[in-house]
PDB file as gemmi writes it, atoms N, CA and C in Angstrom:
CRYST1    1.000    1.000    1.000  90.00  90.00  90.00 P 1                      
ATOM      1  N   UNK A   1     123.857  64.873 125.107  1.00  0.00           N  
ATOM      2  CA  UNK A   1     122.747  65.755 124.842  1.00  0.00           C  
ATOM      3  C   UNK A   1     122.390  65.679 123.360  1.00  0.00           C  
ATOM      4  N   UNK A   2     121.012  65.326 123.128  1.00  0.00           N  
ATOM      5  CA  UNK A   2     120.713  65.220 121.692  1.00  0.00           C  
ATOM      6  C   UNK A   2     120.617  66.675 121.233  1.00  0.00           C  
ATOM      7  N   UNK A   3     120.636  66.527 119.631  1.00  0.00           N  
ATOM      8  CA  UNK A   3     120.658  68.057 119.003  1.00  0.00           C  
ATOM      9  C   UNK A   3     119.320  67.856 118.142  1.00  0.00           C  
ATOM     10  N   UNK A   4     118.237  68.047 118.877  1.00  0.00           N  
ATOM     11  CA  UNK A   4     116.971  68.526 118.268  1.00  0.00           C  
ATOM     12  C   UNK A   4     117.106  69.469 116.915  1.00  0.00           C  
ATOM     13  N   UNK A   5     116.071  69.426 115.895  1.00  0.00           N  
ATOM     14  CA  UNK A   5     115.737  70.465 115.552  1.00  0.00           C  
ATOM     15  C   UNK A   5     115.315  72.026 116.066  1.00  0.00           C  
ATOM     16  N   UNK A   6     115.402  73.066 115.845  1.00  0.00           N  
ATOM     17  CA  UNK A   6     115.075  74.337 116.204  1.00  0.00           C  
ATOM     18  C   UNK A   6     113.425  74.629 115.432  1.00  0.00           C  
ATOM     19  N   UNK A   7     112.413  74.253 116.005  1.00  0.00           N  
ATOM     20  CA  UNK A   7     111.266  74.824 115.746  1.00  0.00           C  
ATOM     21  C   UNK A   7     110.737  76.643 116.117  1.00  0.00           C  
ATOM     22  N   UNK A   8     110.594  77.421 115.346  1.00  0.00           N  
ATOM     23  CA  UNK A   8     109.963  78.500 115.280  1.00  0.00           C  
ATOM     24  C   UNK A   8     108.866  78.629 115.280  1.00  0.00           C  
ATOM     25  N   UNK A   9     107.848  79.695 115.971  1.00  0.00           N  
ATOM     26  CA  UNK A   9     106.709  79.720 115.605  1.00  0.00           C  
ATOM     27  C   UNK A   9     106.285  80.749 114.290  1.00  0.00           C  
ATOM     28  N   UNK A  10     105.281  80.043 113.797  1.00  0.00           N  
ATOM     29  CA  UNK A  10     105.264  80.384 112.545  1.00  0.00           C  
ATOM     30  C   UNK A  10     104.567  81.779 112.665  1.00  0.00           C  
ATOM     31  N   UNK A  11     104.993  82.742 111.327  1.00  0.00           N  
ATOM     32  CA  UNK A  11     104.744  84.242 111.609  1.00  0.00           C  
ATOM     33  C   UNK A  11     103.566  83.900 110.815  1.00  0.00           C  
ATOM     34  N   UNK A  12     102.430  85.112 111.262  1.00  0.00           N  
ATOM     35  CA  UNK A  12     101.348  85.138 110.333  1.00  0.00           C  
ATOM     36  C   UNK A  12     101.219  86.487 109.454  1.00  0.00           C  
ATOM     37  N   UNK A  13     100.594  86.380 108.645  1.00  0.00           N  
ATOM     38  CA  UNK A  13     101.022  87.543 107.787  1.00  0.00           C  
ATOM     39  C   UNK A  13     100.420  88.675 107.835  1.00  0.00           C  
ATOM     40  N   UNK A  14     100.626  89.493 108.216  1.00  0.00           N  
ATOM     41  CA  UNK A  14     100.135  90.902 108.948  1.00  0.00           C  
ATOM     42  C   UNK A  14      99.369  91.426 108.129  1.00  0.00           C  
ATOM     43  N   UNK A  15      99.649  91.504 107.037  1.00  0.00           N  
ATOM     44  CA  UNK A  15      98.210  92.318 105.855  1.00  0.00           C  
ATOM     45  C   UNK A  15      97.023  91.345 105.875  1.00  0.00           C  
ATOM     46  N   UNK A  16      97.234  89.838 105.876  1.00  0.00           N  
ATOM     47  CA  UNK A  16      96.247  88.795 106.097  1.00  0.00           C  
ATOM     48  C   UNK A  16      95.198  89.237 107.250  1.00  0.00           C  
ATOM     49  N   UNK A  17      96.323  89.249 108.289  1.00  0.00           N  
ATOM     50  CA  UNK A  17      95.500  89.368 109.447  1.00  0.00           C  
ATOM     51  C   UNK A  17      94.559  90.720 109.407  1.00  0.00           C  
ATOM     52  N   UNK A  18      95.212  92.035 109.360  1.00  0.00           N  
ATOM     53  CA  UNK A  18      94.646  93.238 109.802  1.00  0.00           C  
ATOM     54  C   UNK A  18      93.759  93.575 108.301  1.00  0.00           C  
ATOM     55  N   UNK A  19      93.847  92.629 107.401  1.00  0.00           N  
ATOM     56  CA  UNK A  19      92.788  93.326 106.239  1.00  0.00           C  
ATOM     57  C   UNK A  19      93.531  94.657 106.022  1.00  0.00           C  
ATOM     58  N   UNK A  20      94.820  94.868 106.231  1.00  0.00           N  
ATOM     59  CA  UNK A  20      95.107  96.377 105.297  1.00  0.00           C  
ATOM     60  C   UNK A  20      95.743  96.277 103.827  1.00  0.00           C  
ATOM     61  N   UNK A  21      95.712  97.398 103.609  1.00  0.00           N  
ATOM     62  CA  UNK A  21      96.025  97.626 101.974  1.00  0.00           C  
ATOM     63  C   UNK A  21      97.743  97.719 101.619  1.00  0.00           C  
ATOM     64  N   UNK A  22      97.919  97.457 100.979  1.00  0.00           N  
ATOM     65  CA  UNK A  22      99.724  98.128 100.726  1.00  0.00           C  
ATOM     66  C   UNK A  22      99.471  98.713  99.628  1.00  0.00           C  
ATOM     67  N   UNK A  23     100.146 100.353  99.950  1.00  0.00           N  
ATOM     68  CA  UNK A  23      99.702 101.361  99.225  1.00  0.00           C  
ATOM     69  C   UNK A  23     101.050 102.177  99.042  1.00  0.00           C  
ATOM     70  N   UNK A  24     101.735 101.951  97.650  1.00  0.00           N  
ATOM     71  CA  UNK A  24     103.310 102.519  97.740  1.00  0.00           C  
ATOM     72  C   UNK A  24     103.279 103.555  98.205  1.00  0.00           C  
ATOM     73  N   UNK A  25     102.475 105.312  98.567  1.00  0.00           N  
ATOM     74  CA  UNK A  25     102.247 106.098  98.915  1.00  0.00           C  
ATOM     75  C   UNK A  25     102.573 106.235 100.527  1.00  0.00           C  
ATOM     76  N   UNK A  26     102.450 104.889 101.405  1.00  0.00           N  
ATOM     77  CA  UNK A  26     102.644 105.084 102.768  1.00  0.00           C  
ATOM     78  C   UNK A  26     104.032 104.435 102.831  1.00  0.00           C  
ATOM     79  N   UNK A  27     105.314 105.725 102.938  1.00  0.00           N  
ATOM     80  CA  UNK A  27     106.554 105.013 103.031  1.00  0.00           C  
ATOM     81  C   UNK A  27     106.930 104.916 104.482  1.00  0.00           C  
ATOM     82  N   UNK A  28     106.307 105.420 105.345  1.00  0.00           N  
ATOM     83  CA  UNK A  28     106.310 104.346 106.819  1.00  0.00           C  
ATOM     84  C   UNK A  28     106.156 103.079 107.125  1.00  0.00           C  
ATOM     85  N   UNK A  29     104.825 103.091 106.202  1.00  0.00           N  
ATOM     86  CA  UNK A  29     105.094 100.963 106.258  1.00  0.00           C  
ATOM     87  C   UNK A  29     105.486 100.691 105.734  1.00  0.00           C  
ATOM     88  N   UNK A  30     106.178 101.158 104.332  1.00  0.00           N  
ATOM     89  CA  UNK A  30     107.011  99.932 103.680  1.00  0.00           C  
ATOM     90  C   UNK A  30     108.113 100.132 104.237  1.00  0.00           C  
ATOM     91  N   UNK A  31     108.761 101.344 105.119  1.00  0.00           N  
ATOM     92  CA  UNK A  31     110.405 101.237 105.604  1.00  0.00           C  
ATOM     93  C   UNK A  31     110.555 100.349 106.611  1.00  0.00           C  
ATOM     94  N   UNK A  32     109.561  99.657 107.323  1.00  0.00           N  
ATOM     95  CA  UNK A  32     109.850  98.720 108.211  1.00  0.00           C  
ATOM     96  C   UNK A  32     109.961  97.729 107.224  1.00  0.00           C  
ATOM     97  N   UNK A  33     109.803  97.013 106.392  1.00  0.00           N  
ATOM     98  CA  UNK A  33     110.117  95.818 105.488  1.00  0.00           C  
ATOM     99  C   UNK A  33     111.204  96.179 104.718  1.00  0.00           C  
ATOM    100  N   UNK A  34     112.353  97.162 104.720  1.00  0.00           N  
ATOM    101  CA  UNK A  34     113.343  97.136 104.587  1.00  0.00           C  
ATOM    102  C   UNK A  34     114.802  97.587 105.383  1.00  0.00           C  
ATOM    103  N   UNK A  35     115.997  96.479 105.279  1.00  0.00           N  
ATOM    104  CA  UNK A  35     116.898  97.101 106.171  1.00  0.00           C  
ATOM    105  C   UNK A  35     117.512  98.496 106.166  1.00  0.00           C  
ATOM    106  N   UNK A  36     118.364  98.619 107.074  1.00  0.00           N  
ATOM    107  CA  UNK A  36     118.974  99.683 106.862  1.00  0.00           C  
ATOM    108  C   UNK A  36     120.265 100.032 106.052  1.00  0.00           C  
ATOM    109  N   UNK A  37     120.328  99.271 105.182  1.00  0.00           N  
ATOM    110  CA  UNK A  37     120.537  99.293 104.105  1.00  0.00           C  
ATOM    111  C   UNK A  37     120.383  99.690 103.023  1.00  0.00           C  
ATOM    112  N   UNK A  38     118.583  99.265 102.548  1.00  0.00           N  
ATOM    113  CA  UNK A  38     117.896  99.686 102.323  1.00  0.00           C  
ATOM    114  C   UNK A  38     117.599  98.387 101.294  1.00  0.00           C  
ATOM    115  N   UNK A  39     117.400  97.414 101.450  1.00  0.00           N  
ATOM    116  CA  UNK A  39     117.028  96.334 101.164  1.00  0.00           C  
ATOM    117  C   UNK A  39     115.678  95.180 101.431  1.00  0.00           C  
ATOM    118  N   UNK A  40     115.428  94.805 100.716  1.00  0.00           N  
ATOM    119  CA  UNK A  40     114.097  94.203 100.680  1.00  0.00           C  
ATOM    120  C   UNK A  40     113.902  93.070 101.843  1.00  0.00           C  
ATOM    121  N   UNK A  41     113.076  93.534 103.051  1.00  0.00           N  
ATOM    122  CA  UNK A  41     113.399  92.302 103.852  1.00  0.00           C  
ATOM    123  C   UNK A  41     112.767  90.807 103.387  1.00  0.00           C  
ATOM    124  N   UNK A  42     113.400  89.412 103.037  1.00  0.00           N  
ATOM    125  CA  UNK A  42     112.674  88.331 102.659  1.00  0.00           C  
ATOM    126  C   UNK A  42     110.946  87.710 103.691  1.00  0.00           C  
ATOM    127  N   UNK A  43     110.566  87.284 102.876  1.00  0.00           N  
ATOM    128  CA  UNK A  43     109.328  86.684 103.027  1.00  0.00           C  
ATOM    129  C   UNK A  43     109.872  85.638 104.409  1.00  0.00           C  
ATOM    130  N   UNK A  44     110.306  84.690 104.139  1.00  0.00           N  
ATOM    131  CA  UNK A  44     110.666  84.122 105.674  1.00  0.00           C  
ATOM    132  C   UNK A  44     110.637  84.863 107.078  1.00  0.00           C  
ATOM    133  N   UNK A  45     111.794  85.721 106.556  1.00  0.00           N  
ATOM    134  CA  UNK A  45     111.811  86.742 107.869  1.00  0.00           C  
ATOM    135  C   UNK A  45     110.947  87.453 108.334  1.00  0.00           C  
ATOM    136  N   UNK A  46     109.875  88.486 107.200  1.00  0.00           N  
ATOM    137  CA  UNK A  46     109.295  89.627 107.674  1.00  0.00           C  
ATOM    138  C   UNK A  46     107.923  88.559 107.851  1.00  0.00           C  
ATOM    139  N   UNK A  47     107.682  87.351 107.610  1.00  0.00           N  
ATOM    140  CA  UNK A  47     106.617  86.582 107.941  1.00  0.00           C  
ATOM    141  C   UNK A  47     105.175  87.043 106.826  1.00  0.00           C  
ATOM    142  N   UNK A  48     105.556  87.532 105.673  1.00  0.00           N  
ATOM    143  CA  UNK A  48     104.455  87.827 104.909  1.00  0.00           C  
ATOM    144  C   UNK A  48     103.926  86.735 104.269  1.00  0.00           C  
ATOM    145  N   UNK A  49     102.709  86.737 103.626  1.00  0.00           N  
ATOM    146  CA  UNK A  49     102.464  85.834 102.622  1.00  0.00           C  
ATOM    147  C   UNK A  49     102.918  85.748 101.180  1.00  0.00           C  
ATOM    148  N   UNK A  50     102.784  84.736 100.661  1.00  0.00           N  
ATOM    149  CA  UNK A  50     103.243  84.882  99.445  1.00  0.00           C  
ATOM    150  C   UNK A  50     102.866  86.567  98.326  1.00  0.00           C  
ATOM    151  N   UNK A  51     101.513  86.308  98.564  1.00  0.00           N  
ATOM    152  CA  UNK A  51     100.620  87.291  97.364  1.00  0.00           C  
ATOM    153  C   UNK A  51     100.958  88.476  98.025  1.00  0.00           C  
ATOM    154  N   UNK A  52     101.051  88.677  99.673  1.00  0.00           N  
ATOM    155  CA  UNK A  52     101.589  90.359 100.138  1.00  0.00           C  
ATOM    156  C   UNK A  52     102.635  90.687  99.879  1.00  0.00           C  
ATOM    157  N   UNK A  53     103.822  89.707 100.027  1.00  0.00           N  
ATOM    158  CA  UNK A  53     104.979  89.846  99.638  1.00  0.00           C  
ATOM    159  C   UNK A  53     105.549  90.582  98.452  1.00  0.00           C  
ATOM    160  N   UNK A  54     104.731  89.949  97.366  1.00  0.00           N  
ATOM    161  CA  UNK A  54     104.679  90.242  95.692  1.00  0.00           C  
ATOM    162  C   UNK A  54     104.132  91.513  95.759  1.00  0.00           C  
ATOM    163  N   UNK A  55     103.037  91.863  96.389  1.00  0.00           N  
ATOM    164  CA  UNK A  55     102.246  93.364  96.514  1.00  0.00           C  
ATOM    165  C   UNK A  55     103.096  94.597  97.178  1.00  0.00           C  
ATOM    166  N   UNK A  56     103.829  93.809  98.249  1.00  0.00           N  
ATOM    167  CA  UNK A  56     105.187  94.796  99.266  1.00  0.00           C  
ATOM    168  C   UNK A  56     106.101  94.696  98.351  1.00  0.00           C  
ATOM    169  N   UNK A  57     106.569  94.616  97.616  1.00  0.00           N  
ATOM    170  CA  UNK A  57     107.717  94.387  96.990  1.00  0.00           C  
ATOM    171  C   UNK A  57     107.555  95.143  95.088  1.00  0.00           C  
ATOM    172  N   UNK A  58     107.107  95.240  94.946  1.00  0.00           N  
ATOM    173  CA  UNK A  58     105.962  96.088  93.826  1.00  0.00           C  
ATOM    174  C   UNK A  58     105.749  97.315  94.458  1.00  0.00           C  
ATOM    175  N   UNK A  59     105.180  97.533  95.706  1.00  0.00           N  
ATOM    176  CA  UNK A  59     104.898  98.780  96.226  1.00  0.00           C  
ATOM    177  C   UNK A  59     106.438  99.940  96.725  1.00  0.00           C  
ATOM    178  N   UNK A  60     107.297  98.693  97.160  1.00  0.00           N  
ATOM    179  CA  UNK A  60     108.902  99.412  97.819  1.00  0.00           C  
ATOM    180  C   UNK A  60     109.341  99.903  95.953  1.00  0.00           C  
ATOM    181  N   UNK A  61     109.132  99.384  95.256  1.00  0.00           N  
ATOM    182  CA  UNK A  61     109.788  99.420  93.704  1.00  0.00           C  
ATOM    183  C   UNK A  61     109.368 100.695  93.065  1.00  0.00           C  
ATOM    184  N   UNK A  62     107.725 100.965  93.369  1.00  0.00           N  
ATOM    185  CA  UNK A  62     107.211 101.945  92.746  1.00  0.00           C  
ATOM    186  C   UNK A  62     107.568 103.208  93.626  1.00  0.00           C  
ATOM    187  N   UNK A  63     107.515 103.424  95.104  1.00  0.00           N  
ATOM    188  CA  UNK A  63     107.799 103.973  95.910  1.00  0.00           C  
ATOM    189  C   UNK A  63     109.409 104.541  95.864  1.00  0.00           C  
ATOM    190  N   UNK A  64     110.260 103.760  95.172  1.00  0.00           N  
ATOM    191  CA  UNK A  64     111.474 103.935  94.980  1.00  0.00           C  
ATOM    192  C   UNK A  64     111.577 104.670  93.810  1.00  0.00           C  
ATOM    193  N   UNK A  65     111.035 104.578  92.346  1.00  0.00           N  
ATOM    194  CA  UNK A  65     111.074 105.472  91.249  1.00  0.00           C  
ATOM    195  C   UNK A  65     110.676 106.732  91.416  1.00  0.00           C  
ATOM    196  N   UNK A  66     109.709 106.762  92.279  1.00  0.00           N  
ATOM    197  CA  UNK A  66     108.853 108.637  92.513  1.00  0.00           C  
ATOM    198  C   UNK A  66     109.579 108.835  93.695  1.00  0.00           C  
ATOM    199  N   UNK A  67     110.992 108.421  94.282  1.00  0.00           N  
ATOM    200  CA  UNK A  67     111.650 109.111  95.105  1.00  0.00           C  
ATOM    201  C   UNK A  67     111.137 109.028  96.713  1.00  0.00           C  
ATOM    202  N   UNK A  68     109.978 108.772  96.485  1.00  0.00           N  
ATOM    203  CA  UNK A  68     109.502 108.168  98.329  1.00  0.00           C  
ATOM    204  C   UNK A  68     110.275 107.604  99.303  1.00  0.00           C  
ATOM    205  N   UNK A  69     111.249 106.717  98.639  1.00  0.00           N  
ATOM    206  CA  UNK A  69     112.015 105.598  99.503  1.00  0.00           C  
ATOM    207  C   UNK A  69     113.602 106.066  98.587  1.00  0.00           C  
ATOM    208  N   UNK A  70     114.778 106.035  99.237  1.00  0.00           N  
ATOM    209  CA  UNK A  70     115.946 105.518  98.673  1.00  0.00           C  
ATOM    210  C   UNK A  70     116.171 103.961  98.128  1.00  0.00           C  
ATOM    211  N   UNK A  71     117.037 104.074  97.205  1.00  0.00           N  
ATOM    212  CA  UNK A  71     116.978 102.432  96.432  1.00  0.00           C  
ATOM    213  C   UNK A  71     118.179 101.937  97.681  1.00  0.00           C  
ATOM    214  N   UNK A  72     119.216 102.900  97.947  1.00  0.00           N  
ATOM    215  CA  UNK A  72     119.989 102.488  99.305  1.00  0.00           C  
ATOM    216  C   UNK A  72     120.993 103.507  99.989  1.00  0.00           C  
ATOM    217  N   UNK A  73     120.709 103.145 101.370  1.00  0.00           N  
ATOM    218  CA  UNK A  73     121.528 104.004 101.971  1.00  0.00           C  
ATOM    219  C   UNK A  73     122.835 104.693 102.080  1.00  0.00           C  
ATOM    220  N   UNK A  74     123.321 105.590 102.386  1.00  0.00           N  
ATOM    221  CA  UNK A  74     124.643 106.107 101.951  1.00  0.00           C  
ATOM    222  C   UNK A  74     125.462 105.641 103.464  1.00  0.00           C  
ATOM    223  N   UNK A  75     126.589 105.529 102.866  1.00  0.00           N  
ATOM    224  CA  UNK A  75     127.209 104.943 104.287  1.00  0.00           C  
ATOM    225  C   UNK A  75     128.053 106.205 105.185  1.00  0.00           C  
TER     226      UNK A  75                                                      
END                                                                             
């Protein structure tokens, strides 16, 4: 049995698609882009684009100083 590569289909990037804003103020959407942990989920995984990524990731940061979000979970 040959051992192919594992092809994925490629994620598209959800702020691309739906035209929405990332707005550190809505900490519902940014807690889905982090684990429960409370960690930044990567660009590969959460399927963002480059430039949303940088914008989600800026927004979890600012969202984290004014107390919106925990920097991480307590165990």
């Amino acid at each position: 049995m040959e051992r192919g590569r594992l092809f994925q289909r490629r994620r598209n990037c959800r702020f691309c698609h739906e035209n929405a804003l990332i707005d550190f103020k809505d900490a519902g959407l940014l807690r889905t882009f982090l684990t429960e942990r409370g960690r930044i989920i990567p660009r590969r995984i959460s399927g963002n684009c480059m430039r949303h990524q940088r914008e989600l990731t800026i927004a979890i940061k600012r969202a984290r100083t004014i107390a919106m979000l925990t920097f991480a979970e307590e165990r």
